[in-house]
N, CA, C and O atoms as CSV, one atom per row, in Angstrom:
chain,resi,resn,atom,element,x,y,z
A,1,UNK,N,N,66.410,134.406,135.977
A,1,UNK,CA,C,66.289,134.070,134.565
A,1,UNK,C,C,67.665,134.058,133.885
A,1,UNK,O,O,68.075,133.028,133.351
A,2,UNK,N,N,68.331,135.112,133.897
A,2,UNK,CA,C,69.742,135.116,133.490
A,2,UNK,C,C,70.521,133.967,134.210
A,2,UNK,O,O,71.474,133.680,133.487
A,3,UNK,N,N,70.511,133.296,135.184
A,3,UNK,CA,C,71.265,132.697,136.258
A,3,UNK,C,C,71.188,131.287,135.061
A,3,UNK,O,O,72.146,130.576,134.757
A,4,UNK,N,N,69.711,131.163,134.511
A,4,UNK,CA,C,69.511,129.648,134.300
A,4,UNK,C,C,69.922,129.457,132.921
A,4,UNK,O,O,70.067,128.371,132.360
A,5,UNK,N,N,70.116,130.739,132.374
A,5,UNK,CA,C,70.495,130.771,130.680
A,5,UNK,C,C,71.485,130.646,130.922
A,5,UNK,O,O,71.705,129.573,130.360
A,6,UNK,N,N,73.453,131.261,131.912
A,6,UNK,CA,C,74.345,131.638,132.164
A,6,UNK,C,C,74.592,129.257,132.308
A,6,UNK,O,O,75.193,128.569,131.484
A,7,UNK,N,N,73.883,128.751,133.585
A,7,UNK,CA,C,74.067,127.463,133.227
A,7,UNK,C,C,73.534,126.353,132.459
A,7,UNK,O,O,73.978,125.209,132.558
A,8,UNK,N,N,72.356,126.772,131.511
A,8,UNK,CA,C,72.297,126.127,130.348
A,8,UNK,C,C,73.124,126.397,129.676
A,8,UNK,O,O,73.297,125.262,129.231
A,9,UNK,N,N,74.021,127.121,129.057
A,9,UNK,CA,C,75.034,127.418,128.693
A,9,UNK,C,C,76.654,126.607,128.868
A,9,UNK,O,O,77.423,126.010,128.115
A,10,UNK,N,N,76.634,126.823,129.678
A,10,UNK,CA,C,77.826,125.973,130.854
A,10,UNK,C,C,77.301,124.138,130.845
A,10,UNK,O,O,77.828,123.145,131.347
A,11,UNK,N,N,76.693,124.228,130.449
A,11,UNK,CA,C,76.219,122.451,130.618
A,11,UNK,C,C,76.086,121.889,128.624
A,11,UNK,O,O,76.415,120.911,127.953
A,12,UNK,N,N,75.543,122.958,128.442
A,12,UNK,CA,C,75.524,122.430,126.839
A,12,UNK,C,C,77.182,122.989,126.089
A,12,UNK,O,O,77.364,122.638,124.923
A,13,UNK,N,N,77.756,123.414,126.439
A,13,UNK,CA,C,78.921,123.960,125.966
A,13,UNK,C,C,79.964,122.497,125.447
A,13,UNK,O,O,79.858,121.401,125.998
A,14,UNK,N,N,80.554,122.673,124.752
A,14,UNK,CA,C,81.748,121.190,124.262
A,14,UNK,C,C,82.820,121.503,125.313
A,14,UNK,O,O,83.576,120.549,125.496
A,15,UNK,N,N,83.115,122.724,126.141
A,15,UNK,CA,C,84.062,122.754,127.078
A,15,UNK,C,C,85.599,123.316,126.566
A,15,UNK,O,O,86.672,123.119,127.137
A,16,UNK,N,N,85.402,123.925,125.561
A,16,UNK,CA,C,86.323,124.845,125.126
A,16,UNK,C,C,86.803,125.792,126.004
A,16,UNK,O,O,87.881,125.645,126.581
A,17,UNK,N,N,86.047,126.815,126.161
A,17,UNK,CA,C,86.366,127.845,127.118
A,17,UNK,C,C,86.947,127.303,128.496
A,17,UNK,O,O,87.666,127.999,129.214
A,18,UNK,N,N,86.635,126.212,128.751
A,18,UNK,CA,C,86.937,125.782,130.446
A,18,UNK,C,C,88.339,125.017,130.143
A,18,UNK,O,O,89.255,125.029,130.965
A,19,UNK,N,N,88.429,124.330,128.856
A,19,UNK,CA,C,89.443,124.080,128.614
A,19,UNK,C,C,90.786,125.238,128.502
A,19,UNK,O,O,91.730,125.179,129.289
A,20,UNK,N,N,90.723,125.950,127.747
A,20,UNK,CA,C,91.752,127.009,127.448
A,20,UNK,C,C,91.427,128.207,128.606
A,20,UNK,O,O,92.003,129.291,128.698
A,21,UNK,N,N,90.768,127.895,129.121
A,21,UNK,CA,C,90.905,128.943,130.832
A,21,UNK,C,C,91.671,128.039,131.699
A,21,UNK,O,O,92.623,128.420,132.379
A,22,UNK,N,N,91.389,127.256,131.674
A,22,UNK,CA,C,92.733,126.052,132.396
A,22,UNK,C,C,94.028,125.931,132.357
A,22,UNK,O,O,94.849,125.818,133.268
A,23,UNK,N,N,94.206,125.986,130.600
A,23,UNK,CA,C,95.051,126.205,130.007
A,23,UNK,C,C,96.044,127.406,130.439
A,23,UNK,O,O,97.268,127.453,130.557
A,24,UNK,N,N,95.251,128.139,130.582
A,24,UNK,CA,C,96.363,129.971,130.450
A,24,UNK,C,C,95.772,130.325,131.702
A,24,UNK,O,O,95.579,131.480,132.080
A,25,UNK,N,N,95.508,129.335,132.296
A,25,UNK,CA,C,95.316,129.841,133.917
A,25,UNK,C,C,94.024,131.328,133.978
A,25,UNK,O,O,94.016,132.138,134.905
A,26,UNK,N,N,93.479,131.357,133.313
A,26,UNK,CA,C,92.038,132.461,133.692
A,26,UNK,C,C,91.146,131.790,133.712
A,26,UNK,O,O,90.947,130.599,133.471
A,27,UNK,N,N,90.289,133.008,134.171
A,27,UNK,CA,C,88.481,132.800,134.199
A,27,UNK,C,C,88.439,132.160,133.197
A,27,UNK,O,O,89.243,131.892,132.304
A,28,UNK,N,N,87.159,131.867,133.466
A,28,UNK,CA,C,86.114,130.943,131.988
A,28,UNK,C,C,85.044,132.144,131.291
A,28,UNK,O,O,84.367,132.108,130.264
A,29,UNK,N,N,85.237,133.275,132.407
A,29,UNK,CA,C,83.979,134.206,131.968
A,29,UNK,C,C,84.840,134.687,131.237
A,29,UNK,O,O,84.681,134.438,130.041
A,30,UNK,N,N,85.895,135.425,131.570
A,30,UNK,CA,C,87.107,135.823,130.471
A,30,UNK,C,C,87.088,135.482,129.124
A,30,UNK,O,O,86.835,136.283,128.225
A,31,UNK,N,N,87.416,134.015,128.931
A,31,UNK,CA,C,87.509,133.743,127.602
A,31,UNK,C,C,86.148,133.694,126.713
A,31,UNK,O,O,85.962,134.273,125.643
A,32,UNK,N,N,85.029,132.659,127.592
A,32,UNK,CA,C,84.167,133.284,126.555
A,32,UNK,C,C,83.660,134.842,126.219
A,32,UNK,O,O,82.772,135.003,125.382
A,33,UNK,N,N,84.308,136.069,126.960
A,33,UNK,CA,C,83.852,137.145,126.622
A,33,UNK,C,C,84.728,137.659,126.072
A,33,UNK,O,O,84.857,138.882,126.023
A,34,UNK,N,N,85.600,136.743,125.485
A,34,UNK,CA,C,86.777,137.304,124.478
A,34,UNK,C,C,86.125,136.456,122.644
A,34,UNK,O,O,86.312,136.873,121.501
A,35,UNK,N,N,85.592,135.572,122.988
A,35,UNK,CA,C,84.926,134.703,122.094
A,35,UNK,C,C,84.056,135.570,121.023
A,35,UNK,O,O,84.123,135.786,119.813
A,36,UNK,N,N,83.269,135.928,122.019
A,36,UNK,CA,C,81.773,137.131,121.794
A,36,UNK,C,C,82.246,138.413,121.402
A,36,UNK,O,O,81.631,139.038,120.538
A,37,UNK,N,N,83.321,138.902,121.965
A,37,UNK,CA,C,83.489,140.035,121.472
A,37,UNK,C,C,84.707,139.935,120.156
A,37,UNK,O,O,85.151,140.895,119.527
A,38,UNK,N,N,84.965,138.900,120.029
A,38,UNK,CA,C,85.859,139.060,118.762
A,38,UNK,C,C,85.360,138.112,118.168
A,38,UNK,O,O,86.160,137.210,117.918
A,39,UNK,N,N,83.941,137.904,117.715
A,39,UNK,CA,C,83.104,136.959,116.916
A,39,UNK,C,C,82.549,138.333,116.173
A,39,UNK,O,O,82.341,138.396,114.962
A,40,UNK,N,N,82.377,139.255,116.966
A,40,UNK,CA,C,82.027,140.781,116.499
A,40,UNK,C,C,82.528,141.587,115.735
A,40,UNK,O,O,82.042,142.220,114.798
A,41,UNK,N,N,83.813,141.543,116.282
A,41,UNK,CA,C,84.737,142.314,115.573
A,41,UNK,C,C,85.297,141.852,114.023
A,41,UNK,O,O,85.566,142.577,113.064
A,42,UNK,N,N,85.394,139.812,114.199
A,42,UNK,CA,C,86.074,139.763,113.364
A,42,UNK,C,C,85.106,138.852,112.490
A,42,UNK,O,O,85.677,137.931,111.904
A,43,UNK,N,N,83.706,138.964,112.305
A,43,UNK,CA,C,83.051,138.206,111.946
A,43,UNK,C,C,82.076,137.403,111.572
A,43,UNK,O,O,81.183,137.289,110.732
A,44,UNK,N,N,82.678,136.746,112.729
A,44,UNK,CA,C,82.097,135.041,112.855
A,44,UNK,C,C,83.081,134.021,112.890
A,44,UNK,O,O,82.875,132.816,113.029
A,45,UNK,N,N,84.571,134.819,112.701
A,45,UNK,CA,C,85.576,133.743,112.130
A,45,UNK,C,C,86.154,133.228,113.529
A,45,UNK,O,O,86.822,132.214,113.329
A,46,UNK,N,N,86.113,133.666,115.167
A,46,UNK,CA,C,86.226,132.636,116.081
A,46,UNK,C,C,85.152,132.027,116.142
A,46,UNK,O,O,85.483,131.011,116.754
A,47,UNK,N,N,83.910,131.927,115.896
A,47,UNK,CA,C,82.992,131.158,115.677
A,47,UNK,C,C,83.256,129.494,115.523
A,47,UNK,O,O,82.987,128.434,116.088
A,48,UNK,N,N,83.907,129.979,114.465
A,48,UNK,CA,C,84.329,128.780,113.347
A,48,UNK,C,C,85.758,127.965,114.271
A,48,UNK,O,O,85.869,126.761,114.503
A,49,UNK,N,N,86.554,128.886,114.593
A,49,UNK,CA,C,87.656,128.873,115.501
A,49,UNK,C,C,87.482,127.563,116.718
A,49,UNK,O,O,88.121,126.543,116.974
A,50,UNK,N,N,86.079,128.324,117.356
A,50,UNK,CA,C,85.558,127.809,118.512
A,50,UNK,C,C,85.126,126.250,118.342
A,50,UNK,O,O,85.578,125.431,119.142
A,51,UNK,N,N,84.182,125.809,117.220
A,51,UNK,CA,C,84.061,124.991,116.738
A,51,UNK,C,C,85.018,123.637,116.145
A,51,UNK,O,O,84.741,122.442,116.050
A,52,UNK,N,N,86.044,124.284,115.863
A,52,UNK,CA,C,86.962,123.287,115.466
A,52,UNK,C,C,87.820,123.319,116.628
A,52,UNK,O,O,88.937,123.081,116.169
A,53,UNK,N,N,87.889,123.426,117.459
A,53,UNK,CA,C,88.420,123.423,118.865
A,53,UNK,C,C,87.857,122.426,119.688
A,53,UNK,O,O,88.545,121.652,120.353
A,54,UNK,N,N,86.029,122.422,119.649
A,54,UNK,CA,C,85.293,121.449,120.134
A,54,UNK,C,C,85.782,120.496,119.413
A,54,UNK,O,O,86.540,119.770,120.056
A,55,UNK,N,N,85.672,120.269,118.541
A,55,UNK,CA,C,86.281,119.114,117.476
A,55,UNK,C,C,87.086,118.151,117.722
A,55,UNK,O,O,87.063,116.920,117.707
A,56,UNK,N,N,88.260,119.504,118.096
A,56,UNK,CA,C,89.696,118.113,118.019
A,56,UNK,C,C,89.615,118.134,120.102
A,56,UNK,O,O,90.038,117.170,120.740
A,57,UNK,N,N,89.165,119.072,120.622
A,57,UNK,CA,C,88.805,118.315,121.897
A,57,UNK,C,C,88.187,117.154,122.011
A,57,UNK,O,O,88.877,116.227,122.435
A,58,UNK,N,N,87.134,116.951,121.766
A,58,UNK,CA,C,85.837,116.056,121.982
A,58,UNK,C,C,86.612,114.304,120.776
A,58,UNK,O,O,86.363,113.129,121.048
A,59,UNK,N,N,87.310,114.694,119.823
A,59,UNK,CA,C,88.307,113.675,118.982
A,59,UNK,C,C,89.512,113.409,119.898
A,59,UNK,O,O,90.121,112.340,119.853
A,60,UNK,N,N,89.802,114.297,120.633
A,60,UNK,CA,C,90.890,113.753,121.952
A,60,UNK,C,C,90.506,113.163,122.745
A,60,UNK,O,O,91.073,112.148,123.149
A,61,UNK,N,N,89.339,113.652,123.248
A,61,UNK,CA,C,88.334,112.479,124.344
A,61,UNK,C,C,87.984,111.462,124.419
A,61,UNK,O,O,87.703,110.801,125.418
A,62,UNK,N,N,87.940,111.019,122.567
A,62,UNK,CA,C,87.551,109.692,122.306
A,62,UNK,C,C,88.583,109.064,122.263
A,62,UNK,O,O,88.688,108.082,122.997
A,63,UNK,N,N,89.633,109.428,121.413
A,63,UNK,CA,C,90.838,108.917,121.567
A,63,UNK,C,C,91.490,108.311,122.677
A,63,UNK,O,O,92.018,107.223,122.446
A,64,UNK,N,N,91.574,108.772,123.835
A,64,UNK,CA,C,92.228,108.556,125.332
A,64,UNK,C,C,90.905,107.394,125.540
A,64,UNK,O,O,91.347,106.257,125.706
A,65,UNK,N,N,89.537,107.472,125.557
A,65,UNK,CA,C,88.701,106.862,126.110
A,65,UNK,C,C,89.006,105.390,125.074
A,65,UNK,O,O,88.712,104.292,125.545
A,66,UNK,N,N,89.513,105.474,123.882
A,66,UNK,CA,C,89.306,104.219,122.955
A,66,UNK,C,C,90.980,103.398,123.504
A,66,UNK,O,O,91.108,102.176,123.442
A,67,UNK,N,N,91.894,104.138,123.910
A,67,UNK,CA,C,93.062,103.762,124.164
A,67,UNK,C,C,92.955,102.162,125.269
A,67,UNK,O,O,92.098,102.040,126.145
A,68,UNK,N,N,93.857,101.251,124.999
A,68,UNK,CA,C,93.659,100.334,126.086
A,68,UNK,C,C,95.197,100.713,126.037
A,68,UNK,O,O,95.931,101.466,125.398
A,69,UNK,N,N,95.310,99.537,127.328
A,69,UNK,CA,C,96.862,99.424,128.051
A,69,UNK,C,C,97.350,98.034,127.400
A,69,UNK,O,O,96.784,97.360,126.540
A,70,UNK,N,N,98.574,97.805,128.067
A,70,UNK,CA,C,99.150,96.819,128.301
A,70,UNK,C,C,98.701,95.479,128.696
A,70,UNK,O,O,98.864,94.423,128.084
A,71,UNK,N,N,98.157,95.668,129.724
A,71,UNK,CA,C,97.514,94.678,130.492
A,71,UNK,C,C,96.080,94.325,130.216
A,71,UNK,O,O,95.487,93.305,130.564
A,72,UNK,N,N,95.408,95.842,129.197
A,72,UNK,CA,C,93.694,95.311,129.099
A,72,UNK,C,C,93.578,94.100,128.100
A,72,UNK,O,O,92.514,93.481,128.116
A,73,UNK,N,N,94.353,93.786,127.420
A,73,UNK,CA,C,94.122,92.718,126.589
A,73,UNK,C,C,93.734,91.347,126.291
A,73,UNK,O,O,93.747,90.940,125.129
């Protein structure tokens, strides 16, 4: 049961965490359990953090994907 919540999770996610674990070279469990526990401490305000992160990721994605070349024209 936990196994299938742990990758519903991992599949519905915008890819933040996998992004900036890439980034700084760690786990992915790492960061989101830095997410959770300082959503606690300080909040809700990485919440918000997290969110605008998906943002300008998922606005970078489109960006590169809308980009043509030289030659596509």
């Amino acid at each position: 049961m936990f196994q299938r919540i742990i990758t519903f999770f991992e599949r519905q996610s915008f890819g933040v965490s996998t992004y900036l674990a890439e980034k700084f070279n760690m786990q992915t469990s790492k960061v989101r359990l830095f997410f959770i526990y300082s959503s606690f401490i300080a909040v809700g305000l990485p919440i918000l953090c997290y969110l605008l992160a998906a943002l300008m990721l998922d606005i970078r994605k489109y960006m590169r994907k809308s980009k043509t070349g030289l030659w596509d024209i």
